[in-house]
N, CA, C and O of each residue as an XYZ file, in Angstrom:
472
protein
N     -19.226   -111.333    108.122
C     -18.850   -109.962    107.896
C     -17.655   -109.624    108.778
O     -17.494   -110.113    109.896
N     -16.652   -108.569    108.078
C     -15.029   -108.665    108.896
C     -15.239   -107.273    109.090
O     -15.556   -106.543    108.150
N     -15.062   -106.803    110.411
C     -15.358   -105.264    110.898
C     -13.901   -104.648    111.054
O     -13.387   -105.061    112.094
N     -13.165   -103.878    110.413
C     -11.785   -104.003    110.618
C     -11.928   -102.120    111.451
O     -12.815   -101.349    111.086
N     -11.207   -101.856    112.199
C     -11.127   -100.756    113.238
C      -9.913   -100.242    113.300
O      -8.961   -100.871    113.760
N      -9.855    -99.355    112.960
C      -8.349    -98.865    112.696
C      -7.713    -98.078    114.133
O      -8.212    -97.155    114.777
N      -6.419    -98.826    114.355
C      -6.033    -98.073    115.701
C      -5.052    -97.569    115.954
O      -4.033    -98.187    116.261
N      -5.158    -96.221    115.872
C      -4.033    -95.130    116.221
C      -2.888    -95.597    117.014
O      -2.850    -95.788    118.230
N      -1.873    -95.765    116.057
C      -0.183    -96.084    116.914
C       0.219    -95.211    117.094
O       1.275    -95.333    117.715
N      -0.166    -93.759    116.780
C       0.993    -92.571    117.120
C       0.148    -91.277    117.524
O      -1.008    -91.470    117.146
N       0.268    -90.092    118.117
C       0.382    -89.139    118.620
C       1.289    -88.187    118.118
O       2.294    -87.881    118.760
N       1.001    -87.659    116.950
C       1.652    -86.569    116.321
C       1.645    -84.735    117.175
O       0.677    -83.976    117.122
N       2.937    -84.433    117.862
C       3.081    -83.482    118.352
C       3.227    -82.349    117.299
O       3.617    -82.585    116.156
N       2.850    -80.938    117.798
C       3.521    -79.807    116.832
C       4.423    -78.623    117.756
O       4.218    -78.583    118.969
N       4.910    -78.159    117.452
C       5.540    -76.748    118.588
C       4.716    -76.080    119.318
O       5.149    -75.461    120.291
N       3.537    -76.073    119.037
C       2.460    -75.405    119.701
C       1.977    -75.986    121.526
O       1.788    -75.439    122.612
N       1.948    -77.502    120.918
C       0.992    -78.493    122.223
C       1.921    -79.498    122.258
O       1.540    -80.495    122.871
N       3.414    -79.563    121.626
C       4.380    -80.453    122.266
C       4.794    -80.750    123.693
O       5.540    -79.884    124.150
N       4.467    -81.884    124.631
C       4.269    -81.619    125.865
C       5.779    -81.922    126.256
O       6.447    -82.606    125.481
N       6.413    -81.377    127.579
C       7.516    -81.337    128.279
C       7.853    -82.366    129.403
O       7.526    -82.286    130.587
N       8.461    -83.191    128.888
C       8.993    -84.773    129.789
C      10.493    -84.641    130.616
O      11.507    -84.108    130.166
N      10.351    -85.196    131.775
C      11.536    -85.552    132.135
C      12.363    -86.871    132.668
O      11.686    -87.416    133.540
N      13.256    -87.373    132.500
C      13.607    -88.613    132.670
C      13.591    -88.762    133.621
O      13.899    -87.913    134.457
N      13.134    -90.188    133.911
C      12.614    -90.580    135.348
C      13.143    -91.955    136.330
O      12.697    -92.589    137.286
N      14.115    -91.972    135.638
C      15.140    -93.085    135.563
C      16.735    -92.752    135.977
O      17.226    -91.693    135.588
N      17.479    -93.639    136.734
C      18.936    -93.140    136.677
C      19.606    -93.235    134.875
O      20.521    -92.451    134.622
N      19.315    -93.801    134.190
C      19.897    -93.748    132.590
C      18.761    -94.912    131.507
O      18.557    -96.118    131.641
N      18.388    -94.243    130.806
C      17.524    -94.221    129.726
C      18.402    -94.047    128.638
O      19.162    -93.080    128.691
N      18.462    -95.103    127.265
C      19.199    -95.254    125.968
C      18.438    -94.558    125.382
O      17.226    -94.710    125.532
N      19.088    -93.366    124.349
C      18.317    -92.636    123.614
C      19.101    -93.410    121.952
O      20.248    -93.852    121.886
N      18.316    -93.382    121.053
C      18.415    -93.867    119.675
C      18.268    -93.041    118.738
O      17.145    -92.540    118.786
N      18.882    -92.670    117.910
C      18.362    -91.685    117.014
C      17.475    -92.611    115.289
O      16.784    -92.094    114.411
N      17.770    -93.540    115.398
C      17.194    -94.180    114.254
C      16.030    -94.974    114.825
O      15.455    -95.727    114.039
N      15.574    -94.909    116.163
C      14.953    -96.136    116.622
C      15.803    -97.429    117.262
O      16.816    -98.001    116.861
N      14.895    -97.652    118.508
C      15.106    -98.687    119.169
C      15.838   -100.248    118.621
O      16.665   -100.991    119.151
N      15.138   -100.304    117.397
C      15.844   -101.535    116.569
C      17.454   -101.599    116.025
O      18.126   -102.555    115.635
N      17.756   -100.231    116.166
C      19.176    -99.967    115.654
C      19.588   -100.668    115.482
O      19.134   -101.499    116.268
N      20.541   -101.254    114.702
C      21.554   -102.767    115.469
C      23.160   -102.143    116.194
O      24.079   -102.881    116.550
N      23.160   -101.379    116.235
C      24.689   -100.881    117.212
C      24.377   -100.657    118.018
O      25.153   -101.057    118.886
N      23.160    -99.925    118.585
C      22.328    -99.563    119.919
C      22.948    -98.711    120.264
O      23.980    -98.309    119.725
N      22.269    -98.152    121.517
C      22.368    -96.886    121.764
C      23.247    -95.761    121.349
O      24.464    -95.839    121.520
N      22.732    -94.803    120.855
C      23.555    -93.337    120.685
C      23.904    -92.644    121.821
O      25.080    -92.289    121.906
N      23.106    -92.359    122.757
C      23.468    -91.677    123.524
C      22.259    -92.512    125.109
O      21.214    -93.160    125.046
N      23.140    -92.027    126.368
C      22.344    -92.326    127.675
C      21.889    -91.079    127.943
O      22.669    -90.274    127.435
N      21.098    -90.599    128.437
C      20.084    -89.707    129.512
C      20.040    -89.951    130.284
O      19.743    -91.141    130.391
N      20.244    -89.242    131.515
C      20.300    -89.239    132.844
C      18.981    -88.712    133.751
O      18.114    -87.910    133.403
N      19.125    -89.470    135.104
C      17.544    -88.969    135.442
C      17.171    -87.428    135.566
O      18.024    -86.672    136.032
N      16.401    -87.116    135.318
C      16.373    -85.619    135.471
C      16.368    -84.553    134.388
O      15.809    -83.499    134.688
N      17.051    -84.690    132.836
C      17.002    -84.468    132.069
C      15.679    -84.175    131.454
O      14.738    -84.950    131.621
N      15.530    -82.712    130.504
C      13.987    -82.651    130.196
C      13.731    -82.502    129.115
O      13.754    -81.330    128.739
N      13.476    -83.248    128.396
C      12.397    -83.144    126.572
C      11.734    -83.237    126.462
O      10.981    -83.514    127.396
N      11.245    -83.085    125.022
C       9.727    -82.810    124.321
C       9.783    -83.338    123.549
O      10.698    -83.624    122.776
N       8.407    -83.658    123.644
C       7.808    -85.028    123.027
C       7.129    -84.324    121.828
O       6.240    -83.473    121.843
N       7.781    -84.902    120.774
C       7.321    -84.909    119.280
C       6.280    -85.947    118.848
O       5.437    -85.801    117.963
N       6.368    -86.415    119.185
C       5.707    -87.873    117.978
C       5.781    -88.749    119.834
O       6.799    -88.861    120.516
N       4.437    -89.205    120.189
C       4.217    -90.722    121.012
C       3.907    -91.434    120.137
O       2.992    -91.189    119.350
N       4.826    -92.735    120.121
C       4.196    -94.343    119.881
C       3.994    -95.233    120.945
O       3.987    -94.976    122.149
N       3.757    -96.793    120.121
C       3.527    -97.432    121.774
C       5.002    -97.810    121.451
O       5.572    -98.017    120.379
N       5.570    -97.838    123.183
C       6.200    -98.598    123.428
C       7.357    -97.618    123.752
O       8.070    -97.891    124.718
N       7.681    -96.146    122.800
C       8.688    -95.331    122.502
C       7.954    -94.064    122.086
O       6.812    -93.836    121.685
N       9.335    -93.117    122.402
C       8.489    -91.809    121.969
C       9.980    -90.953    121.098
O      11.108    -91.010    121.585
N       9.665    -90.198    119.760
C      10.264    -89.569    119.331
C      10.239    -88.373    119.897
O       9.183    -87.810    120.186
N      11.747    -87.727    120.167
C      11.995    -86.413    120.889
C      13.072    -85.881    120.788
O      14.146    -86.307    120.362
N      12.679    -84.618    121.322
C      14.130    -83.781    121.311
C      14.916    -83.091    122.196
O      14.787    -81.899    122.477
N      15.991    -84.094    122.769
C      16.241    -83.117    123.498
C      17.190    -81.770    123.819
O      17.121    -81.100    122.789
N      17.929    -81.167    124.656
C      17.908    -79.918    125.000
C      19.173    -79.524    123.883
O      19.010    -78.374    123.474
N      20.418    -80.209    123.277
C      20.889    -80.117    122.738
C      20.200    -80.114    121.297
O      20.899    -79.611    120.417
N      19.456    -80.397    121.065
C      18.476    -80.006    119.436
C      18.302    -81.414    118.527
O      17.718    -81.520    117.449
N      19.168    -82.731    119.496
C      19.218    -83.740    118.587
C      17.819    -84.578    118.924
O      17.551    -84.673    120.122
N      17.069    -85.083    118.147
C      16.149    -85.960    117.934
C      16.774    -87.193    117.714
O      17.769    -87.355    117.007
N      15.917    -88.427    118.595
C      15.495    -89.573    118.421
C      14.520    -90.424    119.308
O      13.466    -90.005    119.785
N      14.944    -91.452    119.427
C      13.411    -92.315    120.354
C      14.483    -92.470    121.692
O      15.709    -92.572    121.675
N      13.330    -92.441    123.107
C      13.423    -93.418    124.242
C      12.050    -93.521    124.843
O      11.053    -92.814    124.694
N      12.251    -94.487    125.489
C      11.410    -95.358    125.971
C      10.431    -94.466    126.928
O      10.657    -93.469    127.614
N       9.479    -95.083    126.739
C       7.963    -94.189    127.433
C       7.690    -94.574    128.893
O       6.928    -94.042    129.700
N       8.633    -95.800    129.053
C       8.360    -96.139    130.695
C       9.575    -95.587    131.352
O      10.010    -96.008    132.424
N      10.254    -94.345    130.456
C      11.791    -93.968    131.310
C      11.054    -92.475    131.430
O      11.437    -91.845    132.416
N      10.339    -91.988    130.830
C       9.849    -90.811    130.736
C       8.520    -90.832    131.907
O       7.845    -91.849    132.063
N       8.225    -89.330    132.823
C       7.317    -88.841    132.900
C       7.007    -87.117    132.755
O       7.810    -86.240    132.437
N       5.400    -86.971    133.145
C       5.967    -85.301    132.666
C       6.586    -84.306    133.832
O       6.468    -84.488    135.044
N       7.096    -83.492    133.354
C       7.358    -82.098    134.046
C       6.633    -81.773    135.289
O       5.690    -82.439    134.863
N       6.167    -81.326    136.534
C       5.804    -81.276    137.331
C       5.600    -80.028    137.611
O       6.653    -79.400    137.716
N       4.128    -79.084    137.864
C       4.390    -77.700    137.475
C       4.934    -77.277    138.749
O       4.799    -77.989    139.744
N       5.796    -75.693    138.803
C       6.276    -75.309    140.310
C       5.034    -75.022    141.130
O       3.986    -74.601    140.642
N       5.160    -75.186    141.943
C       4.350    -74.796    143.503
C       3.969    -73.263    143.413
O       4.652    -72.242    143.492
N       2.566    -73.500    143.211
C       1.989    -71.444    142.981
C       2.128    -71.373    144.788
O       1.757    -72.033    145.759
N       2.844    -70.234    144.519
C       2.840    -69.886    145.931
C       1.888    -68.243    146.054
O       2.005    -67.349    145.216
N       1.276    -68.191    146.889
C       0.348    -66.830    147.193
C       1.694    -65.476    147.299
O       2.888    -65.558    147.586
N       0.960    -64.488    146.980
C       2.012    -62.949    146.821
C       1.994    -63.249    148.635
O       1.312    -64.039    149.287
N       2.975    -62.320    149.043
C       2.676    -62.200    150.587
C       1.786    -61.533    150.933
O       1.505    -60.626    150.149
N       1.091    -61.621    151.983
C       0.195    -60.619    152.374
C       0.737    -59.072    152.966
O       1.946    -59.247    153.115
N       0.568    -58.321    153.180
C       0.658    -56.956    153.538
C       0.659    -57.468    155.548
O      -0.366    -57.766    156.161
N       1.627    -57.441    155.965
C       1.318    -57.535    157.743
C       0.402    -56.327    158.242
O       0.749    -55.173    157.989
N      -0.825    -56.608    158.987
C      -1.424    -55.420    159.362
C      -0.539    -55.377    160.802
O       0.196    -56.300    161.154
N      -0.693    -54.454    161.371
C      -0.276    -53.660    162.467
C      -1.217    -53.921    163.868
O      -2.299    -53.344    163.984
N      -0.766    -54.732    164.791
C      -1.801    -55.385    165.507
C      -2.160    -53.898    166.642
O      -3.213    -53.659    167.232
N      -0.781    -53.045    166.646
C      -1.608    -51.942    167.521
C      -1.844    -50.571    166.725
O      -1.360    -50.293    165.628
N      -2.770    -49.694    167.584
C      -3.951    -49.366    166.949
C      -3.055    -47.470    167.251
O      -2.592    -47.333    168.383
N      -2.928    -46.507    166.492
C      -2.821    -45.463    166.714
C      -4.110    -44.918    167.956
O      -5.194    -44.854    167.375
N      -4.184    -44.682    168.873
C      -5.657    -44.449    169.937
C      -4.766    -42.586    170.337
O      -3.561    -42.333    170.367
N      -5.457    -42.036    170.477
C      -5.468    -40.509    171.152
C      -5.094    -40.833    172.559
O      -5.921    -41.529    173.147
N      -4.046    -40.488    173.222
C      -3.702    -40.316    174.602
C      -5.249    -40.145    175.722
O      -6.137    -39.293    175.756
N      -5.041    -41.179    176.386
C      -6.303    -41.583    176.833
C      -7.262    -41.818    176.492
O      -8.272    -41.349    177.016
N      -7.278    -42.779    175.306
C      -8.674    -43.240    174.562
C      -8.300    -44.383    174.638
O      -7.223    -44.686    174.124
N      -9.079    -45.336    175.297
C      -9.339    -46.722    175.426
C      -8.956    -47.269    174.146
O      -9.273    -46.525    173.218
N      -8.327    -48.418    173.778
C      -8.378    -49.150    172.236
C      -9.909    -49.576    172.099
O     -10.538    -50.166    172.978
N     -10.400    -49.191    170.880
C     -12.070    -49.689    170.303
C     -12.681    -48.722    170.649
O     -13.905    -48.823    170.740
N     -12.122    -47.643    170.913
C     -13.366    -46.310    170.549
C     -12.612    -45.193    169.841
O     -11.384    -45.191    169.748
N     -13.575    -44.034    169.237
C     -12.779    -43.307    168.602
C     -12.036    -42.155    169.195
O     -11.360    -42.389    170.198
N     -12.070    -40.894    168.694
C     -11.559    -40.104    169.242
C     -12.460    -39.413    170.340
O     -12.037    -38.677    171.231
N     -13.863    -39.800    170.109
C     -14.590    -38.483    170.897
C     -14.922    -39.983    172.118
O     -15.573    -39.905    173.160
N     -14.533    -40.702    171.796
C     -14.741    -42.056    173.270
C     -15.720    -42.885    172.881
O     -15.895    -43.873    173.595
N     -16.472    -42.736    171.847
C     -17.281    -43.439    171.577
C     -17.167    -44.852    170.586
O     -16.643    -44.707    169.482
N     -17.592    -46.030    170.937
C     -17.060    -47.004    170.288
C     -17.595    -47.162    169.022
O     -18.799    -46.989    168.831
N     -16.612    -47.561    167.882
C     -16.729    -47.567    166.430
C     -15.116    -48.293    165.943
O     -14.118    -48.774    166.481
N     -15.655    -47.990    164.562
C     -14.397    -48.524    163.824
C     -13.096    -47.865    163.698
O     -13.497    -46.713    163.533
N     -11.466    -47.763    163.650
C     -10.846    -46.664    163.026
C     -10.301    -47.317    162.305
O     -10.130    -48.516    162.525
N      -9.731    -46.511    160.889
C      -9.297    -46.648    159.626
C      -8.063    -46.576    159.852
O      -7.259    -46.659    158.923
């Protein structure tokens, strides 16, 4: 008995969940017909450059980049986007000294007695 298993070569992207790559390489050959071309390369990409990934295969990935043109480069020149650094809002500086009534100790209130002030 022949068990045949069918195995996904591609990763079909849509505009929705198309994920955001950037070149990770000093120059990556981009192809617009595919890697097999026989004139080779259309265009180089430089490191740093960022597209989206349409279509993953093995080996290559169809994309587009920032100029609007589509074709393949290579999946070991690509990684993804890196999100920015969440940085916290600032905090509000509290005021380390305390408004106190002319001759009231700091940590008591107005009538001298110790409590909280607002």
């Amino acid at each position: 008995m022949l068990l045949a298993i069918p195995a996904c070569s591609s990763i079909e992207y849509n505009s929705t969940n198309s994920p955001k790559m950037v070149v990770s390489v000093d120059h990556t050959p981009f192809y617009h017909n595919g890697p097999l071309q026989g004139n080779g390369p259309d265009l180089s990409l430089t490191k740093g450059e960022e597209i989206e990934v349409l279509r993953k295969e093995i080996g290559y990935s169809f994309v587009r980049i920032n100029d609007g043109q589509n074709g393949y480069v290579a999946n070991d020149d690509l990684k993804p986007i890196e999100p920015a650094p969440f940085t916290h809002p600032k905090k509000a500086a509290h005021s380390t000294t305390s408004a106190t009534p002319t001759g009231s100790p700091a940590g008591t209130n107005a009538s001298g007695k110790p409590g909280f002030r607002y």
